[in-house]
C-alpha positions in Angstrom: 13.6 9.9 6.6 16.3 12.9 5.4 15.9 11.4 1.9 12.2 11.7 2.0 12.6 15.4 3.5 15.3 16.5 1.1 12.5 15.1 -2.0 9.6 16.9 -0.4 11.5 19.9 0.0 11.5 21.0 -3.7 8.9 22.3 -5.2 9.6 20.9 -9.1 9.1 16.8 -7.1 5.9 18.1 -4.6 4.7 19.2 -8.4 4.9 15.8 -9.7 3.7 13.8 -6.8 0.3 16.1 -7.6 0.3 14.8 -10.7 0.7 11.0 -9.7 -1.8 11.9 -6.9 -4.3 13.2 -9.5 -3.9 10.6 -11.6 -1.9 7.5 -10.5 0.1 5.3 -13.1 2.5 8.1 -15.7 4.8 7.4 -18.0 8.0 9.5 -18.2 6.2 11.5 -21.3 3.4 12.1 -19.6 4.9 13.9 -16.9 6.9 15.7 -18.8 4.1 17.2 -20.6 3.1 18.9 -17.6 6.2 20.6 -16.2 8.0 23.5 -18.0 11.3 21.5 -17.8 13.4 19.2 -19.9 12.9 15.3 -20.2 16.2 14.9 -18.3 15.1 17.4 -15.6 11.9 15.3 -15.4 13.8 12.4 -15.2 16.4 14.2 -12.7 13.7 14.2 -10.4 11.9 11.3 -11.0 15.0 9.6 -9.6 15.4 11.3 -6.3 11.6 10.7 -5.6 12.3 6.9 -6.2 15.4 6.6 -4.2 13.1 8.6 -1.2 10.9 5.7 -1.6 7.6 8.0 -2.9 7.8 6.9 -6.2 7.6 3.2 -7.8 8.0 2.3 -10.9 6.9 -0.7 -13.4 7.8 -2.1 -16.7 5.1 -2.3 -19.2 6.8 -3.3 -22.7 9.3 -0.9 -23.5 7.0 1.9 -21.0 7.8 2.8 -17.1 4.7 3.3 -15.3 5.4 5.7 -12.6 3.1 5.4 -9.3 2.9 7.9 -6.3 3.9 5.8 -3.1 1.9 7.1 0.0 3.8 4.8 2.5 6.8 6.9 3.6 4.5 10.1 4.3 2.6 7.2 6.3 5.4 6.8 8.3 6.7 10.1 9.0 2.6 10.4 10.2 2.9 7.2 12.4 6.5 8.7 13.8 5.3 12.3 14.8 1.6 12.5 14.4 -0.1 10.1 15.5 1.7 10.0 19.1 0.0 13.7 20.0 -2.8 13.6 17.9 -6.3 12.6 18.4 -7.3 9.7 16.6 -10.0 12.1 14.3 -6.7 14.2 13.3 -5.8 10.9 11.0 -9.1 12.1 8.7 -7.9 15.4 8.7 -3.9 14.4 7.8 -4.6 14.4 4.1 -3.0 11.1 3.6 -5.8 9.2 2.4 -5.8 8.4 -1.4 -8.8 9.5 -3.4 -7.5 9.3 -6.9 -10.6 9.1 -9.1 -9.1 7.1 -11.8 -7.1 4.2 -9.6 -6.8 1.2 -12.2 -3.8 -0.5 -10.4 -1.6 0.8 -7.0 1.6 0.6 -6.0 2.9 0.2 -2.6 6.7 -0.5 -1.5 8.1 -0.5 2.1 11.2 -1.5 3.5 11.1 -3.7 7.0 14.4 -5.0 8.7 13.3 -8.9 8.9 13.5 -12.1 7.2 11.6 -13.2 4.2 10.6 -16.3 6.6 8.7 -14.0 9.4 7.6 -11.9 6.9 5.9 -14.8 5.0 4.7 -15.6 8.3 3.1 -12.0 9.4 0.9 -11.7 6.0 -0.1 -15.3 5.9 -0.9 -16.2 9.5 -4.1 -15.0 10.5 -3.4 -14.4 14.8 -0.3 -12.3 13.6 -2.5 -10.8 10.8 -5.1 -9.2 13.2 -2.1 -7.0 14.8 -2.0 -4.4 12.1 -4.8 -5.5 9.6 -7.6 -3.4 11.6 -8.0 -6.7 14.0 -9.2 -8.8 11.0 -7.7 -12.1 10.4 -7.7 -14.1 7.1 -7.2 -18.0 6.5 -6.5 -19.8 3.6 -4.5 -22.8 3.3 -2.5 -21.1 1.1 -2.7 -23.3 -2.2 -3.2 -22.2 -5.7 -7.4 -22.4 -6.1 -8.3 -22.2 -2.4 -10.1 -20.2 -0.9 -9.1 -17.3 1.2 -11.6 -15.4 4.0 -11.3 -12.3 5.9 -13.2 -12.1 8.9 -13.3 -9.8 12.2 -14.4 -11.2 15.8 -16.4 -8.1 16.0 -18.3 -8.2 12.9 -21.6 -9.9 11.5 -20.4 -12.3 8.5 -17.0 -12.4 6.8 -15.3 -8.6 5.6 -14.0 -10.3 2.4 -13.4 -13.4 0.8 -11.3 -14.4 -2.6 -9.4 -17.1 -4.2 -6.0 -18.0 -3.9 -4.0 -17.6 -7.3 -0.3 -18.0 -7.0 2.2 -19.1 -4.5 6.0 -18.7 -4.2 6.6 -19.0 -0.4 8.5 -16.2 1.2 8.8 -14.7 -2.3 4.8 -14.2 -4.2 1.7 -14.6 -3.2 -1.2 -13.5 -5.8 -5.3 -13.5 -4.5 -8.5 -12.2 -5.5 -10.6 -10.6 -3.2 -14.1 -9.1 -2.7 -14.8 -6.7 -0.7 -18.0 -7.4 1.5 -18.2 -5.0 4.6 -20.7 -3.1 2.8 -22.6 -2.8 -0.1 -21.1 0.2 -1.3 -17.4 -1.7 -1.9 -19.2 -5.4 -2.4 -20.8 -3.8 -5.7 -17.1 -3.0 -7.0 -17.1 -6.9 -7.6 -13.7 -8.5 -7.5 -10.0 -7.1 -7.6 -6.4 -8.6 -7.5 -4.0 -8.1 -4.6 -0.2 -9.1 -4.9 2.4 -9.3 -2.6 6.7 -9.4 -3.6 9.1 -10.2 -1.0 12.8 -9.2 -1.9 15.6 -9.7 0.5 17.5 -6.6 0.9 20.9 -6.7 3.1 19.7 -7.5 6.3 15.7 -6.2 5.5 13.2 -7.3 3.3 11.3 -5.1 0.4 8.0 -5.8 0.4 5.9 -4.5 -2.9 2.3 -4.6 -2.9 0.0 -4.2 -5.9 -3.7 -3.7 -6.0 -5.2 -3.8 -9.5 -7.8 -5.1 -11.6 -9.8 -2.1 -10.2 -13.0 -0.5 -11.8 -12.5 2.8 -13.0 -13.6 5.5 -10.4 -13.1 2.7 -7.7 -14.4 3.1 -4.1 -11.0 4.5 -1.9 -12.5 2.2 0.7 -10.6 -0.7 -1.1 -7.4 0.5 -1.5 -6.7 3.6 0.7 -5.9 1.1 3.8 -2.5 0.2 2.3 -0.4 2.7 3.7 -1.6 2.1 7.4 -1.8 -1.8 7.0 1.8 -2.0 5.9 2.9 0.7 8.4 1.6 -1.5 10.9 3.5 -4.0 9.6 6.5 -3.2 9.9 6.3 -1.7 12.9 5.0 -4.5 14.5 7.7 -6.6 12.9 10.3 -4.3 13.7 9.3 -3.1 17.6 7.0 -5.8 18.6 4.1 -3.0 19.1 0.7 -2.8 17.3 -0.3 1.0 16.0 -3.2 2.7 17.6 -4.6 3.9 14.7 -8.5 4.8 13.8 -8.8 2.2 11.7 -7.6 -0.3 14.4 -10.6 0.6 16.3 -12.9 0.4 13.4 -14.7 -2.9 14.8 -14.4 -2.5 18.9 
């Protein structure tokens, strides 16, 4: 938390996270074309966001693809806001994504557990329901089968996809396609993928969304920071978040 403070405190880094917020997916140059600084200071500052946790970074060829990570200011709301607040204060927080070009996005969080129970909480569909808005998927989890996401609440299945690649406790790759309503179901199919690196005595999870349309519905991707909050929270305390979206089905 005091390395995410001490990178939202200056103004040059809040300046750059607007820029990944406006449009997601930079390259160093890119940036740098929009601050009145050097490439180093750019650089300077790119670090300390990464090392904070709100910025995550990709190879592409000899490129770094920079991406604004939402997930610690998700936490920091979990940890202070969401204990006083009404659950309609979440709309109004401002942590919602709604990037209007997001291709491909980038989520990393940190969770002190074991690649095994982590494996565990994102493939087993009881444990699933705890922070995944009370929806479950199943899949048995082989390359080519099919994968389901379904809510006891709710008329016919919220998504469906197709298994692509499995590593146990270290990748898992899947399509999926949206189906709660018409509005996400005509955004056709995109690619979720989830990285599990041990860490010391915690695990890094990463978390990719991509092969989006241009101009994507939010509705498909701005549940990330909540679902792996959730997550690891539940992991790490046993307790499930009471969160609006948690109560989107009861």
């Amino acid at each position: 938390m005091d390395e995410v403070f001490k990178a939202l405190a200056d103004p040059t880094r809040r300046s750059l996270l607007d820029e990944l917020f406006r449009e997601d997916g930079q390259t160093l140059s890119a940036l740098e074309k929009r601050l009145p600084m050097t490439r180093f200071g750019v650089m300077k500052h790119l670090k300390q966001l990464e090392e904070a946790g709100l910025v995550v970074t990709k190879r592409r060829g000899r490129e770094k693809i920079h991406f604004l990570n939402p997930i610690p200011i998700r936490l920091l709301h979990d940890r202070w806001v969401s204990k006083y607040a009404e659950p309609w204060a979440d709309a109004l927080s401002g942590l919602k994504s709604s990037l209007e070009r997001p291709m491909e996005k980038v989520f990393e969080i940190y969770i002190r557990t074991t690649p095994e129970r982590l494996w565990e909480a994102i493939t087993d569909g009881e444990i699933r329901s705890k922070y995944h808005f009370g929806s479950r998927v199943s899949s048995d989890w082989t390359p080519g089968s099919r994968l389901e996401m379904s809510h006891p609440n709710a008329d016919g299945l919220l998504g469906e996809g197709e298994i692509l690649e499995v590593d146990p406790r270290r990748r898992l790759v899947h399509s999926m396609l949206a189906l709660w309503g018409d509005d996400v179901k005509s955004e056709g199919t995109s690619r979720v993928t989830w990285e599990i690196e041990p860490v010391g005595d915690s695990c890094r999870l990463t978390v990719t969304h991509d092969e989006l349309r241009e101009g994507a519905n939010d509705q498909l991707y701005g549940g990330w920071p909540m679902i792996l909050s959730g997550l690891k929270t539940w992991l790490e305390t046993g307790e499930s978040l009471t969160t609006p979206g948690s109560l989107m089905y009861s």
